[in-house]
N, C-alpha and C positions, 0 to 999 in steps of 0.2 A: 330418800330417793336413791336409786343403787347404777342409776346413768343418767345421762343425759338424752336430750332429746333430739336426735339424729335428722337436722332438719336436711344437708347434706343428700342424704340417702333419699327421704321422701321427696326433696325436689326431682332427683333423678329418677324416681319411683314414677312421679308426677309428669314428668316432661316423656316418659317413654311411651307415658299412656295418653297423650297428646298427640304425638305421632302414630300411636297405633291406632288413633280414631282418626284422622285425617287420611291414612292411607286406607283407614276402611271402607271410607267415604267413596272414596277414587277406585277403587277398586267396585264398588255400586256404581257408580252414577258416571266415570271419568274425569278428566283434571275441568275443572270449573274457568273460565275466560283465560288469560292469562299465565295462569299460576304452573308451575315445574318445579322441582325439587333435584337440588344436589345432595346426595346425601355418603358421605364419605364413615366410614367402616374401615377396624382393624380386621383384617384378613387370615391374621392368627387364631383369633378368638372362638375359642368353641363351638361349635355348631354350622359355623363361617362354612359353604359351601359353593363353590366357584372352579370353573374349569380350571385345569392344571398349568395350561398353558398362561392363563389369566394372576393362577398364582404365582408362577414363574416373572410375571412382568410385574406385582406388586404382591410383594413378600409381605409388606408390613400395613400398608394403609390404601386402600382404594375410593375413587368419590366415582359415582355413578348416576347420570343425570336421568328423570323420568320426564319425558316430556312428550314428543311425538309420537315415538314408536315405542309401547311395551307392550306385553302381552302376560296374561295368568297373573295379575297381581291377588294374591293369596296371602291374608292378614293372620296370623293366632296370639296368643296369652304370651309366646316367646319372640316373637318376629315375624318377617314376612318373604313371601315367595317372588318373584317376577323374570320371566323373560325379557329381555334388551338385548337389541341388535350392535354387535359390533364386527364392523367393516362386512358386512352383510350376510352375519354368522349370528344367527341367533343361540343366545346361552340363557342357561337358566341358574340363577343364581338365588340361595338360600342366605340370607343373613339373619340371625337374632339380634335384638333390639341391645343386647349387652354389648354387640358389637360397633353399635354406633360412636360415632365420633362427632361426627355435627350433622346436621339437616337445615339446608335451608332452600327459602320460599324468594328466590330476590324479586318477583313479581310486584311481592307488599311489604320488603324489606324488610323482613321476617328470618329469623336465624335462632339456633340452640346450640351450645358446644358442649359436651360432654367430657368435661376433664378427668383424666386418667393421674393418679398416683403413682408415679415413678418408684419403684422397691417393694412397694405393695402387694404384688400380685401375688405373693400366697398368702396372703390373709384376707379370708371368704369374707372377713365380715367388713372387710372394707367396701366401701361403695364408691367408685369414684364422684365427685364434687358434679356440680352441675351449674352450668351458667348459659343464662338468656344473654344475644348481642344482636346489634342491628346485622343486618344482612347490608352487601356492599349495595351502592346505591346504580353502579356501572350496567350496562349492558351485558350478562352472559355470555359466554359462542354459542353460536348459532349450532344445531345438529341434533342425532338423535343417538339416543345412547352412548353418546360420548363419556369417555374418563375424563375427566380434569384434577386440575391443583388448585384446592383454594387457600394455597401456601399464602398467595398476595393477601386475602382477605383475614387473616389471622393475624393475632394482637400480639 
């Protein structure tokens, strides 16, 4: 045998493609009773497509909540497309699924983090690691396309 078996990779193989059927889903039919998603992205990360001024306010990591108001959510094989209103400016924003950093569901206390390998990033064949966590149990803020910090909710 000339490797090992890269469970690592395949989980995060696995969890992206979890998200990319959940938001398929939403994107068909809308958010189901309850249920909203924070979903926080490196904003560096190739493909990362976000107003300038948006970049300007977060250089390195953005969470962006779907809940009330989106519009054009558009899923493919790399990431997904959506419209969200911020302070009553609608932007449209591309992220790739490589750019995720966490996703969660606090409706059903549901969460995934995506950990990143600090030194790594020029080695293609690195994946970073992948980890399932409960999502916080707290009441979210209230609002529609808001940014937040889920600084508090991290381990």
């Amino acid at each position: 045998m000339t490797g090992a078996i890269d469970y690592g990779g395949m989980m995060h193989r696995a969890m992206q493609g979890l998200i990319a059927e959940v938001l398929t889903r939403v994107a068909e039919s809308e958010l189901p009773g309850e249920h909203h998603f924070f979903i926080t992205f490196d904003t560096r990360e190739d493909g990362v497509e976000i107003a300038d001024w948006l970049r300007e306010r977060y250089p390195a990591e953005m969470t962006i909540v779907i809940q009330h108001w989106y519009e054009d959510l558009h899923v493919n094989a790399d990431g997904f497309e959506i419209t969200l209103n911020f302070g009553n400016s609608p932007e449209r924003l591309v992220i790739p699924f490589d750019a995720l950093r966490t996703f969660v569901d606090p409706s059903v206390e549901f969460g995934l983090r995506f950990e990143t390998q600090e030194g790594d990033e020029d080695d293609e064949d690195d994946i970073p690691d992948a980890e399932i966590e409960d999502a916080p149990t707290e009441d979210p803020p209230k609002g529609s396309g808001e940014v937040v910090s889920l600084d508090k909710w991290r381990k």
